[in-house]
C-alpha positions as CSV (number, residue, x, y, z in Angstrom):
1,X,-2.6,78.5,97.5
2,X,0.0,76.7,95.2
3,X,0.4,72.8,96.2
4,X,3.7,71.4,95.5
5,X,5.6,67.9,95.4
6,X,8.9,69.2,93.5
7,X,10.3,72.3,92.0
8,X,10.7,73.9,95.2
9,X,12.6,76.5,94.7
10,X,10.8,77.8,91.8
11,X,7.4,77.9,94.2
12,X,9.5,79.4,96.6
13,X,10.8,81.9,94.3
14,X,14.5,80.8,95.3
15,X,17.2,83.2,94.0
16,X,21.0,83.0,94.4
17,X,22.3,84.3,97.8
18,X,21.3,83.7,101.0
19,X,18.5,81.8,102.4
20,X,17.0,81.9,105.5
21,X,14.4,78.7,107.0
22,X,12.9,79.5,109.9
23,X,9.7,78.5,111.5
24,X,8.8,75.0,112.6
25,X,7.6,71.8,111.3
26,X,10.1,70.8,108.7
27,X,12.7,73.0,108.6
28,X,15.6,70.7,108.2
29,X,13.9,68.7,106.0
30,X,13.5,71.7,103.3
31,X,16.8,72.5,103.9
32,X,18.3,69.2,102.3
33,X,15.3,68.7,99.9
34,X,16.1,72.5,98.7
35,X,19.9,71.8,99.1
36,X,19.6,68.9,96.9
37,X,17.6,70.4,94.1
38,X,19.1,73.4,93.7
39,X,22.9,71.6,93.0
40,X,21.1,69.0,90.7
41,X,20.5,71.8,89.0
42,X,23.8,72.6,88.5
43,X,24.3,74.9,91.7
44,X,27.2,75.4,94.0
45,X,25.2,74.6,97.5
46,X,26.4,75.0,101.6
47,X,24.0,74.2,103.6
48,X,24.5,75.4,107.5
49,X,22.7,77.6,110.6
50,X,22.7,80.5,112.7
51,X,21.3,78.5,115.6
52,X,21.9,75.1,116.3
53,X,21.3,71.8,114.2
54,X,22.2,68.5,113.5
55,X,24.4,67.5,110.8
56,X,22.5,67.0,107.2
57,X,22.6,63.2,106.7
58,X,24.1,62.1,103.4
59,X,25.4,65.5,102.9
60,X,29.5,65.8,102.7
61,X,31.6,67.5,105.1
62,X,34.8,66.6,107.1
63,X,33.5,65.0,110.5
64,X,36.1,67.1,112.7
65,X,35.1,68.6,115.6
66,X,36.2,71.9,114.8
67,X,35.5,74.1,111.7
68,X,33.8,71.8,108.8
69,X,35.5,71.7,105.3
70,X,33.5,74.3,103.5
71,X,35.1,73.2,100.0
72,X,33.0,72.2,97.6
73,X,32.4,68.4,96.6
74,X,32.3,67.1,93.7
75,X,30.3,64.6,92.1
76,X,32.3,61.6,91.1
77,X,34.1,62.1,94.4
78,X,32.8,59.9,97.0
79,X,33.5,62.1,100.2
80,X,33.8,58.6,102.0
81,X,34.6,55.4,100.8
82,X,31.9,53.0,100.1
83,X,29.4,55.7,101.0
84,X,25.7,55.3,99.3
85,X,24.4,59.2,99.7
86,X,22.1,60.2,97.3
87,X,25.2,62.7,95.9
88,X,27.6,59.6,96.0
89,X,25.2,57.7,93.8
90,X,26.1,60.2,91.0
91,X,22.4,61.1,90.7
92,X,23.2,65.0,91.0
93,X,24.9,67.8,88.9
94,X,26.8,70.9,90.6
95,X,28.3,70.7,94.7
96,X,26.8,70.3,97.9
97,X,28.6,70.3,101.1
98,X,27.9,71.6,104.7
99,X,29.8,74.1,107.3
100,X,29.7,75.1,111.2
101,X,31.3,73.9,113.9
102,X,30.8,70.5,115.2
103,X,29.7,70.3,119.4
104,X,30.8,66.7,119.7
105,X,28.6,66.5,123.5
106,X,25.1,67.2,121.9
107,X,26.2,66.2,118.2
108,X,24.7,70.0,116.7
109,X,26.7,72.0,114.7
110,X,26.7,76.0,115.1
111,X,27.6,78.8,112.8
112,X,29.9,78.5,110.3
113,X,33.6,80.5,111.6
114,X,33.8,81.9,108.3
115,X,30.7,85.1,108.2
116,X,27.9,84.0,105.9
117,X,28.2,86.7,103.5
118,X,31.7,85.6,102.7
119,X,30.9,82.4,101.9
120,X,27.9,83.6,99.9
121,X,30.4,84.9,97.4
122,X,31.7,81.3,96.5
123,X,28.4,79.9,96.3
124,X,25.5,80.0,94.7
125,X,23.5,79.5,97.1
126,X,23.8,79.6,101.4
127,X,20.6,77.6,102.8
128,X,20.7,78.7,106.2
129,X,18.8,77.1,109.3
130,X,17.7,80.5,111.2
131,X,16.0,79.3,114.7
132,X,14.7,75.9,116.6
133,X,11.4,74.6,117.1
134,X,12.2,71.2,119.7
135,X,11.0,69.4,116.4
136,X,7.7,70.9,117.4
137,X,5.6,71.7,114.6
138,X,5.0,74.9,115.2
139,X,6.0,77.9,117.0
140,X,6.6,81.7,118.7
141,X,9.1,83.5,118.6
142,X,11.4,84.9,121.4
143,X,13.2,88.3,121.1
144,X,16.4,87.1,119.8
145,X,15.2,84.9,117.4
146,X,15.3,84.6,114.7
147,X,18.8,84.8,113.2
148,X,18.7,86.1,110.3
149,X,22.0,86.6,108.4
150,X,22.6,90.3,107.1
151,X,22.4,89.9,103.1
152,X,19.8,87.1,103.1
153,X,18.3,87.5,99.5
154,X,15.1,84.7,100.4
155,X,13.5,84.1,103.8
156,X,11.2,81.2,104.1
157,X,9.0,80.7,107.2
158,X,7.4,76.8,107.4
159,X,4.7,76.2,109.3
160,X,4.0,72.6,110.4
161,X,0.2,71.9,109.0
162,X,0.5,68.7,111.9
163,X,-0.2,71.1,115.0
164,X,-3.5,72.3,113.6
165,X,-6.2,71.4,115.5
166,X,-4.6,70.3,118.2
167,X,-4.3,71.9,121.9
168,X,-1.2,74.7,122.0
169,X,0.1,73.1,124.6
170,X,1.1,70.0,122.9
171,X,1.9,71.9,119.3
172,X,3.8,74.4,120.0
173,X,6.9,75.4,120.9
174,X,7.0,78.8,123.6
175,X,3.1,78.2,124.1
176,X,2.7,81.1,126.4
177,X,4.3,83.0,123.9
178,X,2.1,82.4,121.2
179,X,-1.2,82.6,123.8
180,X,0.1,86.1,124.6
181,X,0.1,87.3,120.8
182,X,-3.7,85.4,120.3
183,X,-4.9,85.6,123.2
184,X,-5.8,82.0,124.1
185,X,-5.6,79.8,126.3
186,X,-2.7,77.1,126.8
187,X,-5.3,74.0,126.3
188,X,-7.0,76.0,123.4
189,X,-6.7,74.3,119.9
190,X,-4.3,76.2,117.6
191,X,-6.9,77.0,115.2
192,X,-6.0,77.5,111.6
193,X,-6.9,81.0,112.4
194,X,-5.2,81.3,116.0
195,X,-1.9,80.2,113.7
196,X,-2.4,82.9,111.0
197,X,-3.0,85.5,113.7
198,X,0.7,84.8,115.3
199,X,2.2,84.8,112.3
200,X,1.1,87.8,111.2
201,X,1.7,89.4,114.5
202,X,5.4,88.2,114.4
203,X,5.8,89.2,110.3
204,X,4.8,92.7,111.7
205,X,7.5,92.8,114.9
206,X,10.1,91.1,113.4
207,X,9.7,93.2,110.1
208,X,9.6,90.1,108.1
209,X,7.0,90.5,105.7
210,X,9.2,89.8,102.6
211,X,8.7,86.1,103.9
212,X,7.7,83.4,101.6
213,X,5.3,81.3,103.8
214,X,5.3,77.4,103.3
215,X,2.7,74.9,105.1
216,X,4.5,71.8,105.2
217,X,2.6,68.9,106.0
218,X,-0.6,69.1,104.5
219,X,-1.1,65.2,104.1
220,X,-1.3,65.0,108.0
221,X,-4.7,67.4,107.9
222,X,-7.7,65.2,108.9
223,X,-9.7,68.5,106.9
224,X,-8.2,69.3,104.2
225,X,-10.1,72.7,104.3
226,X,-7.7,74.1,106.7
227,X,-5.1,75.2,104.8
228,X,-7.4,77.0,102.7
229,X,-8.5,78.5,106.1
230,X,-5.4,79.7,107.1
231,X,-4.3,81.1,103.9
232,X,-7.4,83.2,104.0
233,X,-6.8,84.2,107.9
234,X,-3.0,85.4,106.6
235,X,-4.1,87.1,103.9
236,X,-1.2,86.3,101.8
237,X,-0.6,82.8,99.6
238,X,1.1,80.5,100.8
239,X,2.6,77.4,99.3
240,X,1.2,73.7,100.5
241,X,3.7,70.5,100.4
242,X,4.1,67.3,102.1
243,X,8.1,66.9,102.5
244,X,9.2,63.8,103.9
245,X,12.1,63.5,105.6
C-alpha cells in the first residue's frame, strides 16, 4: 500500500488523456485536487462528468445556463473580477477550466455538448466524473453505471475508508446491491473484507480491472489496520490518502 498527501498523479500513475473517477467517497474532491496539480504543473486541464455533478468551486468557467466555455484560462487572467480562487491568486502554472451543461433547477452540470474525445485533443488532460454515490462513501454499482468515456487512458476507482465498519445500510449507496454481490445482510457491517469482495466482483463484470484503486480517507479509520486488511482482501495495491475537501 502506498500512502500519499501530494503527488497524486504520479501515485496514480496519471497519464495524458482521459480520466475517469468513479467510486464513492471523494470523488469530487480528487477531481479538483488532481485538476489542480496536474496544471501547476504546467498542464492544459477540463475538468467535467458523464453523470451529474456540481460545479468545481474556484474553478473558471462561464456561469451560463447552457454549454460552459471550454476555453482555456489563463493565469494572470482573473476569470471574475475581484475573485480569490486558488488559480486567481497566481499560485498555478498551465490552464484549468470546466465544461457541461449547467441545470439551473438542481444546480449540477451534465456532459460536456462537445464528445470527450474531442476535447481530449486540446488538452492535456480530461478529468472526468464517471458515476454518483449521494455523497455516500461507498458504493454498488447498477447496470448502466459507470460511464466511462470511450478513449479513457486512466480509470481511478475511490473508495471511501469512512464506511468501514459501519452497518451497509448507512454506508452505502444501492445497499441491496452490494448485499446481493457479498452476500450480507443490510444491517451487516461493511467489513474491510465485505468491501474488497464487491469491488472485485464489479472489476470482474464491469471489465475494469485496469483500475487504479484509491482509499481515500484513511484518517477517519478508528483501526488503522483496515486498510492493510482490505488491500490484502483485493489482492491488488492500492493507494491510501486523506484528501480534504
Amino acid at each position: 500500500m502506498e500512502t500519499v498527501s501530494g503527488n497524486l498523479a504520479s501515485a496514480l500513475r496519471i497519464e495524458p488523456g482521459i480520466t475517469a473517477i468513479i467510486g464513492s467517497g471523494g470523488k469530487s474532491t480528487l477531481l479538483k485536487a488532481l485538476g489542480l496539480e496536474l496544471m501547476r504543473a504546467g498542464g492544459r486541464v477540463l475538468l467535467c462528468t458523464t453523470t451529474h455533478m456540481f460545479p468545481v468551486a474556484g474553478v473558471p468557467w462561464d456561469g451560463s445556463s447552457r454549454r460552459l466555455d471550454a476555453a482555456p484560462w489563463k493565469p494572470g487572467a482573473p476569470h471574475a473580477l475581484g475573485c480569490t480562487c486558488e488559480a486567481c491568486a497566481g499560485l498555478v502554472r498551465g490552464s484549468i477550466c470546466q465544461a457541461g451543461v449547467l441545470n439551473p433547477e438542481t444546480g449540477k452540470l451534465s456532459s460536456p455538448a462537445e464528445p470527450l474525445d474531442e476535447l481530449a485533443q486540446r488538452f492535456d488532460y480530461v478529468l472526468a466524473e464517471a458515476d454518483g454515490s449521494k455523497r455516500l462513501p461507498l458504493k454498488a454499482h447498477a447496470t448502466w453505471e459507470p460511464v466511462v468515456p470511450a478513449g479513457t487512458a486512466n480509470l481511478i476507482w475511490v473508495v471511501g475508508a469512512s464506511g468501514l465498519g459501519k452497518p451497509i445500510n448507512e454506508a452505502v449507496h444501492r445497499p441491496e446491491l452490494f448485499c446481493e454481490r457479498c452476500g450480507c445482510e443490510l444491517t451487516d457491517i461493511a467489513t474491510p473484507e465485505r468491501v474488497a469482495q464487491v469491488l472485485n466482483a464489479e472489476l470482474r463484470m464491469l471489465n475494469l480491472n485496469n483500475a487504479r484503486i484509491m482509499l481515500n480517507q484513511a484518517d477517519t479509520l478508528n483501526d488503522p489496520t483496515m486498510a492493510d486488511r482490505f488491500e490484502a482482501a483485493l489482492g491488488r495495491l492500492i493507494v491510501a490518502t486523506s484528501l480534504q475537501g
